[in-house]
N, C-alpha and C positions, 0 to 999 in steps of 0.2 A: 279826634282821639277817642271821645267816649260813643260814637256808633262804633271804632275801629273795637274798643273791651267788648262791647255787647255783642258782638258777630266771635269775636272768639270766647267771651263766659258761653254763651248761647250753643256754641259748638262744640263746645268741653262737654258740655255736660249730654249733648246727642251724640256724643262719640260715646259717652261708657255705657250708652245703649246698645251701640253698633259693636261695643268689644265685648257684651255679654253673648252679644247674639255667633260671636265670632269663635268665641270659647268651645261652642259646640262644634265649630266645625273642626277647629284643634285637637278635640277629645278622640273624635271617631277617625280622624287621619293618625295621631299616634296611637292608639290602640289596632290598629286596623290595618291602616296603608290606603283607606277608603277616602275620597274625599267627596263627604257626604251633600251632591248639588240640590239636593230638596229639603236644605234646612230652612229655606225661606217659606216655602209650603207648608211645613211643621207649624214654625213659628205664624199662618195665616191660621192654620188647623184650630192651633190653641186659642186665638184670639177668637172664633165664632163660636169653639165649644165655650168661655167664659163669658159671652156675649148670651148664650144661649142659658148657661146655666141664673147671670144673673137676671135677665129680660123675661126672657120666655117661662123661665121656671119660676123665676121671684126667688130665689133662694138668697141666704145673706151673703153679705162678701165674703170672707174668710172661706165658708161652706164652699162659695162658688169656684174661690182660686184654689182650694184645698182638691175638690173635685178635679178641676184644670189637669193640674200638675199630677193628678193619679191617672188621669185619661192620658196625658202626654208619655210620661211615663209607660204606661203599657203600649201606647204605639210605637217606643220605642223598643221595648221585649217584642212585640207580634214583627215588626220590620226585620229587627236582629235575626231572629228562630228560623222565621219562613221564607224570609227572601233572599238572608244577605250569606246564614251559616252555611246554606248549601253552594254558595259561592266558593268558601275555602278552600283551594288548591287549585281554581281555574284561574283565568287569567283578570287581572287588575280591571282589564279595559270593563272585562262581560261585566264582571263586580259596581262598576261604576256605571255601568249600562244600565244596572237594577234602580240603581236611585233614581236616573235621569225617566226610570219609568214610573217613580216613586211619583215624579212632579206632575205627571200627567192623571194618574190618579187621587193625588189629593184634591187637586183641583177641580177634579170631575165630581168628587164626593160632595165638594161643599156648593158646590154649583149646581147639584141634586137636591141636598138637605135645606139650602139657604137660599139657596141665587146666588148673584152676583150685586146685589145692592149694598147700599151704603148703608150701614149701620152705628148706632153712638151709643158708644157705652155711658153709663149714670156719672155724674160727680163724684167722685172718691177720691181724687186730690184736688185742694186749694186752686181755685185757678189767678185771685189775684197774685199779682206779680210780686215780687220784693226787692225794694230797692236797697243795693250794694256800692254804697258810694253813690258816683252817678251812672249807675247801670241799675237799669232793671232786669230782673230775673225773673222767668216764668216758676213757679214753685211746682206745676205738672214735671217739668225736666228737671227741679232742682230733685226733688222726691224721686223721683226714678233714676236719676246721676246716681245718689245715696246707696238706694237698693240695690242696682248692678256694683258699684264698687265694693256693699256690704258680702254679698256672693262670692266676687272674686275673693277678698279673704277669707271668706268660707271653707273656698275650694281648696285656698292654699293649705289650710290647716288639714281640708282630708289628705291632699296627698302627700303633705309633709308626716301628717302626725299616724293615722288611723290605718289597720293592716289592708285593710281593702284599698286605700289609696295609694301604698308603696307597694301592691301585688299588680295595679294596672301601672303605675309607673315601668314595674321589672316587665312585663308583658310588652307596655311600647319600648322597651329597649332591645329582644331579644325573645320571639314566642319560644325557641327551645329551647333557653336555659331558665327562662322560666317553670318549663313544665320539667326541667330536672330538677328543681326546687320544690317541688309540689302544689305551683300555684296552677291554678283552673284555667286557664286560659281563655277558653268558650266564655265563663263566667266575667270574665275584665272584657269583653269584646261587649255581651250584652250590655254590663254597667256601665262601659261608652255610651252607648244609645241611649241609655235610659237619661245616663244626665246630660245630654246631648240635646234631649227633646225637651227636657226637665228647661233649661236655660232657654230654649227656643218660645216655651210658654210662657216664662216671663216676661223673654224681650217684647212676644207679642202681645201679653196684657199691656204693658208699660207704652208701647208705642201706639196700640189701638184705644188705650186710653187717653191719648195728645193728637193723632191724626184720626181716629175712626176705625172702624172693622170693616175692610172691605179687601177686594181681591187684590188692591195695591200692594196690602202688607207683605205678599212675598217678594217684592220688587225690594222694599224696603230690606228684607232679610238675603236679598243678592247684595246690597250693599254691605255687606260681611266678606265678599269673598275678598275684595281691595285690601280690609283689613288684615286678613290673611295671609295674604300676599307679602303684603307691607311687612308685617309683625313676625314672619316667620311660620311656617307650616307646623313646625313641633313645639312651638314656643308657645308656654301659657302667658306670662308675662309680656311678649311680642306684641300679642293679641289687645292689652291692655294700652298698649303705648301707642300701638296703630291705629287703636279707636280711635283714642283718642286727639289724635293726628287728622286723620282722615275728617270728623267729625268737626274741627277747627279749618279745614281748607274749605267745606263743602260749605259751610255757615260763611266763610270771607267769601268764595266765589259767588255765594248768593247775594251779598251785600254791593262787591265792586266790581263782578262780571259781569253778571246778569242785566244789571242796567245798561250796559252798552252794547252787549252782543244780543240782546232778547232774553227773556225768560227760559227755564228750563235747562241753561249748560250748567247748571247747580247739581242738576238731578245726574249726569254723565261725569261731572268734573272726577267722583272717586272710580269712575273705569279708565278715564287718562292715565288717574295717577297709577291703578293697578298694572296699563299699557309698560307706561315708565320704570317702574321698578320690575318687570321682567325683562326689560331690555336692560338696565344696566346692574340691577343686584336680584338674579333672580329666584336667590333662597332667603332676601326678608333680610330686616337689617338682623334679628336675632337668630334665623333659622341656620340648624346645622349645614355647610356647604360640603356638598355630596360632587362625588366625579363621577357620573355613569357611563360607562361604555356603549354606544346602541348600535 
């Protein structure tokens, strides 16, 4: 019973890494219609420019993740502007063709600037454990569970409370009766990205701070898109549940799979579950169920 808690507290709390990182992909599909595939790229992006800004530059922490998130953030404007606005009225598939090209240039970037080696970022969270009862907990994933669930109410409170956040709300429900309301439209598309890539930079300090800064970490930010899946494509709260789901299956299949079938079906287990739920629910237990005609 008490390895059976520690594989699910263990996975709890690497799920509400995987539903930050999931958020983003949420943002930029209801804002949009886009379902943005190089958010795992972003989120490796961020992680070597914070590697870079704390190692190579020496700067302090705060300075370095404060930098992060402005560097993210404007790859999220130059993406928006240049690649994706002039998509606007052509068809979905070319629009998603942009990102898919997104993934091969990011990667070529950091594999120019950096390599492809393995990188460790400094100590900046507690790594001994904490015992809860009779489980132990890593305090790196407890500290980062915190931070990602501190976010999500963050975000709820933009988009509940603040005009910017009820102006992209109205925008993903209907771009033209938004813009017979006077909201910006272009402007809630860009502010997608922005906090799209905003969230992707944390997921990837917070994970390159437990696993390393290496070309992995977009592998790790494709395991978002299950959550997605899962949780519902429009669904912010979805997103939160499916992490958190996903991140509790991944942690048991590694505990009572893995040893009898080989190492590694831990790493695939959240693209089974993603297989599964497009076969039998495939708008997400929370996501709006749509009828299309094709």
């Amino acid at each position: 019973m008490t390895v059976f808690l520690q594989l699910l507290l263990s996975g709890l709390m690497t799920g509400g890494v995987y539903a930050l990182v999931a958020l983003g992909f949420v943002l930029v599909w209801k804002a949009t219609g886009i379902f943005n595939f190089a958010q795992g790229q972003i989120l490796m992006v961020a992680a070597y420019i914070f590697w870079a800004m704390l190692v190579q530059l020496s700067l302090p922490l705060w300075t370095a993740f404060l930098v992060t998130l402005l560097c993210a953030a404007s790859l999220g404007l130059v993406v928006e502007r240049f690649a994706l606005r002039p998509m606007i009225g052509q068809p979905l598939l070319a629009a998603m063709m942009v990102t898919l090209a997104l993934i091969a240039v990011l990667e070529g970037l950091v594999t120019i600037i950096w390599g492809s080696r393995q990188e460790v970022l400094p100590d900046f969270f507690p790594r001994e454990p904490v015992r809860l009862g009779s489980v132990m907990v890593s305090q790196q994933l407890l500290v980062a569970f915190a931070i990602a669930i501190g976010l999500f109410f963050i975000f709820v409170l933009f988009f509940q409370r603040s005009k910017l956040g009820l102006a992209m709300r109205a925008t993903a429900e209907d771009h033209q009766v938004s813009r017979s309301l006077g909201i910006r439209v272009s402007r809630s598309f860009a502010l997608a990205w922005v906090i799209a890539c905003i969230v992707a930079a944390v997921g990837g300090i917070l994970l390159g701070s437990i696993n390393g800064v290496n070309m992995n970490l977009s592998f790790l930010g494709l395991k978002a898109f299950p959550v997605v899946i899962l949780g519902g494509l429009d669904s912010i709260p979805g997103a939160v549940i499916a992490g958190l789901i996903v991140g509790m299956l991944e942690k048991l299949a590694t505990g009572y799979i893995d040893p009898i079938v080989g190492g590694g079906f831990a790493e695939i287990f959240p693209f089974i579950v993603l297989l599964f739920v497009l076969l039998v629910r495939p708008y997400g237990l929370f996501g709006m169920k749509r009828i299309e005609r094709i």
